[in-house]
C-alpha positions in Angstrom: -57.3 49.2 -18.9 -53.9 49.7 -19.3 -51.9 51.1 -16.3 -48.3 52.3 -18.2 -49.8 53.3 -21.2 -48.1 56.3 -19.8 -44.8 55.0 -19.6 -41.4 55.1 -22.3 -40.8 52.2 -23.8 -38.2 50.0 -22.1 -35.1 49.6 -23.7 -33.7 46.3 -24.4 -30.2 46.1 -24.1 -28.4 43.1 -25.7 -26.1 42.8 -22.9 -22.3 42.2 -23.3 -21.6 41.4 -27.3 -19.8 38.4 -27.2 -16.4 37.7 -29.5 -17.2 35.6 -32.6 -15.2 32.4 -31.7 -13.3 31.2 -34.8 -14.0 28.2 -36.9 -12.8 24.6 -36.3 -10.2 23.5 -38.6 -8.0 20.8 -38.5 -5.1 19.8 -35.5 -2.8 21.3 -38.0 -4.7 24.8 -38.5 -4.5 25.3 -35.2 -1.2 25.0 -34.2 -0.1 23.5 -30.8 -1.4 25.1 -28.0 1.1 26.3 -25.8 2.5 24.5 -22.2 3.7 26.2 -19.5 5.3 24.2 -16.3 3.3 26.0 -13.2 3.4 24.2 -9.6 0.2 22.9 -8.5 0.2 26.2 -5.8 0.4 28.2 -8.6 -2.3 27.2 -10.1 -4.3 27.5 -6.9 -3.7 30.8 -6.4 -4.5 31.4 -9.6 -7.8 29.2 -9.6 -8.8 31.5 -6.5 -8.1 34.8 -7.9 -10.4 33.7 -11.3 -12.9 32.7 -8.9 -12.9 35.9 -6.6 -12.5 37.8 -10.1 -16.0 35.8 -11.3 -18.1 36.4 -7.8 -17.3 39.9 -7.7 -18.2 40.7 -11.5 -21.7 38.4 -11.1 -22.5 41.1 -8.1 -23.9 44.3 -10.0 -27.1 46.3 -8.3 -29.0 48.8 -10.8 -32.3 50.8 -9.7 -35.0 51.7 -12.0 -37.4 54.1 -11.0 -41.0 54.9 -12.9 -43.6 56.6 -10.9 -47.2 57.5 -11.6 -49.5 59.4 -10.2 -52.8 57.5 -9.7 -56.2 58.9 -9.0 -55.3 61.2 -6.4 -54.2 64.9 -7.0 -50.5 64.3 -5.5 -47.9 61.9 -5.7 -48.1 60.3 -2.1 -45.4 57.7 -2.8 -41.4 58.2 -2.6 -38.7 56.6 -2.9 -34.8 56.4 -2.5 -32.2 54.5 -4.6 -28.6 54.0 -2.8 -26.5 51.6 -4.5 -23.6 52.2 -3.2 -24.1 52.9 0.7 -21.1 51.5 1.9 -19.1 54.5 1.1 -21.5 56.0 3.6 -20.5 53.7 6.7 -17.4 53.7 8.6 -16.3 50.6 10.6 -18.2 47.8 8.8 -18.0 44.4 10.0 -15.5 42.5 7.7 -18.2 40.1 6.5 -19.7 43.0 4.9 -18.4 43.6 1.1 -21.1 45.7 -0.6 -24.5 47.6 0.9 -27.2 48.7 -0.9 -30.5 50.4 0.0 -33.7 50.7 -2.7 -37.2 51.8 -0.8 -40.4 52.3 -2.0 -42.4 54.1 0.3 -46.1 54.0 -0.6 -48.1 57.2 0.8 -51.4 55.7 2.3 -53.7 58.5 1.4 -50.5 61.1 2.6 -47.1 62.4 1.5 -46.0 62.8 4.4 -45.4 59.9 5.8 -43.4 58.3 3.2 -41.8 61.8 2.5 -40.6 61.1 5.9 -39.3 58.0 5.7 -37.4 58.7 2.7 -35.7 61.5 3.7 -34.9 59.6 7.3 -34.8 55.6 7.3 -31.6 55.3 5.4 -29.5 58.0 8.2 -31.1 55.9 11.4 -30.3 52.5 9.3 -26.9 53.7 9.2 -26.9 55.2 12.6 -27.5 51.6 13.8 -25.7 49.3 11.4 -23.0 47.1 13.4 -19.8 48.3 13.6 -16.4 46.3 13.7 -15.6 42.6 13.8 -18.8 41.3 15.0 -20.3 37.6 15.5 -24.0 36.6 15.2 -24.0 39.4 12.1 -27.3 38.3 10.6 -28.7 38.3 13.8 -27.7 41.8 14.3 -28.8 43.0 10.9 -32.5 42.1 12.1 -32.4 43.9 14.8 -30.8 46.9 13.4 -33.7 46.6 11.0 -36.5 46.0 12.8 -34.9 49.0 15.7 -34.4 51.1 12.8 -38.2 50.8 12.0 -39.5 51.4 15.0 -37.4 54.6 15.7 -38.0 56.1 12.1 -42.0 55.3 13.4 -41.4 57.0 16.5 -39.5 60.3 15.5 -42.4 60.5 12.6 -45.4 60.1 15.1 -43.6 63.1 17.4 -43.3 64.9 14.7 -46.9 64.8 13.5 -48.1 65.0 16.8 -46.4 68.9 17.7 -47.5 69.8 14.1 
């Protein structure tokens, strides 16, 4: 039984092509490299920047999305792709350099649930997210999670309940 008979192909990108690095030859082929006098707090600063340059290009979020329907007559899953949420959020704590936010909300015999949740988790997640300069933020984090859960549970189970 195959289950993505259904799906494209993937495509396989080769990734970055890399420059074709030239042939050893002799001292003398190469020529002298050039010197350059630089202060050791020169070179520091210039040590950090390459590093800061390196951590922030190794930090690159991309969502895929494929969805099937299985053997029931609706899609009951959904789902919601936000890589860049920070531009969302006002105020973050300074320890805070990138936010992201990929869901997959499985429907449980019913859309509307996770129809719910998708259109709602992220705006009470962001409602709740610490604000400011803030110690203890991992500790936070969980709580704005787990609070966030529980509210998005509750404003869903009031809802269904008055329909």
């Amino acid at each position: 039984m195959d289950l993505f008979g259904d799906h494209p192909e993937p495509t396989h990108d080769p990734g970055p092509v890399k420059a074709k690095q030239p042939e050893e030859g002799t001292e003398e082929d190469r020529g002298e490299k050039r010197k350059r006098d630089v202060s050791s707090e020169e070179t520091e600063v210039e040590d950090k920047k390459q590093e800061e340059k390196k951590v922030s290009d190794l930090v690159k979020l991309t969502g895929f999305v494929s969805a099937r329907r299985g053997e029931r007559e609706e899609m009951q899953d959904a789902h919601v792709l936000l890589p860049d949420l920070i531009s969302s959020i006002t105020n973050l704590p300074s320890q805070v350099s990138r936010l992201a936010y990929f869901t997959v909300f499985d429907g449980h015999g019913g859309a509307r649930a996770s129809q719910f949740a998708a259109e709602n988790l992220h705006q009470t997640l962001l409602s709740k997210f610490p604000k400011g300069d803030v110690e203890n933020l991992e500790k936070l984090v969980r709580k704005c999670l787990l609070d966030t859960f529980r509210q998005t549970d509750e404003d869903f189970l009031k809802k269904a309940s008055s329909q």
